[in-house]
Steps between C-alpha positions, in 0.01 A plus 500: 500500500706563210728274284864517610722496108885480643661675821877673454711608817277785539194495253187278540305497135145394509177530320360835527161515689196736482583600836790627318309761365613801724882410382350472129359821527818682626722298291304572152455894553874562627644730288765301384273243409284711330814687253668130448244254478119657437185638678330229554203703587446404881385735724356314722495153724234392275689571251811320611311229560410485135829537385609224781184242344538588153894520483703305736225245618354432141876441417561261781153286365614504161885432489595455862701807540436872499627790644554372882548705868879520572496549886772542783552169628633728850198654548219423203478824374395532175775655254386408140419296242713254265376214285428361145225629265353421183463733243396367155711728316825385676677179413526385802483590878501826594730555842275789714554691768479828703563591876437777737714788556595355860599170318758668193892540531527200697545168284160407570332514130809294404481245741180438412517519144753229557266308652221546241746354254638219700119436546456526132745251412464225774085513530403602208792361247509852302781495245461897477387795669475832370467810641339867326619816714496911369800556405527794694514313800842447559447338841297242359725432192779454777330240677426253180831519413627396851287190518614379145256689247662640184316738277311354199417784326158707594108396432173715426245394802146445324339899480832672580704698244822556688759185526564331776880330600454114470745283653508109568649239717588154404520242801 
């Protein structure tokens, strides 16, 4: 049984699972995943459970938050993923997320961003969050600057060449 983080009115976020490796799987090689955020080069369920032991579940060990499952509280379906990681060339926490096709256009990624930073604040006493998107993603851009973030300029992610928009939230 997984950890339950916060609930909203229609969200559940908990710690991601490897049982949660089928939703891993289709999560990381949607294609809007995939243009936005990276290949993350897994292909398969033993591959998304690697990515769910190494990433999210290594986090959770480490610094007590990751990337966690943001479910339908109606029905448990799984929609997404929102959380906190660590990234050593960041400042400070890094606000993450992505969802499902089935889950976009509806608030829900905003809700629970919401909830990732009221979580950040009250559990984990985080003066700052920051966020890194592509800043060709417009959608994503949208949603920072709805729950508070304000562009701090752009960052060069370790091995990259192309900037990356940077923006930050103060609690």
């Amino acid at each position: 049984m997984s950890v339950a983080i916060v609930e909203t009115s229609r969200l559940r976020l908990r710690e991601l699972t490897e049982a949660d490796a089928a939703f891993a799987l289709a999560l990381l090689n949607d294609p809007d995943f995939l243009a936005h955020i990276g290949d993350k080069g897994v292909r398969t369920l033993e591959d998304a459970v690697g990515y769910l032991r190494s990433g999210p579940l290594a986090s959770y060990a480490a610094h007590g938050h990751g990337l966690w499952a943001v479910e339908s509280r109606a029905d448990g379906a799984l929609l997404g993923m929102s959380g906190l990681l660590r990234r050593d060339w960041l400042d400070a926490p890094d606000l993450g997320y992505a969802f499902l096709p089935a889950a976009r256009g509806q608030g829900i990624a905003s809700e629970a961003a919401r909830a990732v930073l009221d979580v950040a604040k009250s559990r984990f006493a985080m003066p700052r969050v920051v966020a890194i998107v592509s800043p060709a993603n417009v959608a994503s851009i949208r949603l920072l600057e709805g729950v508070g973030f304000v562009a701090a300029g752009t960052v060069v992610p370790p091995g990259e060449g192309a900037p990356i928009a940077h923006y930050a939230c103060t609690a």
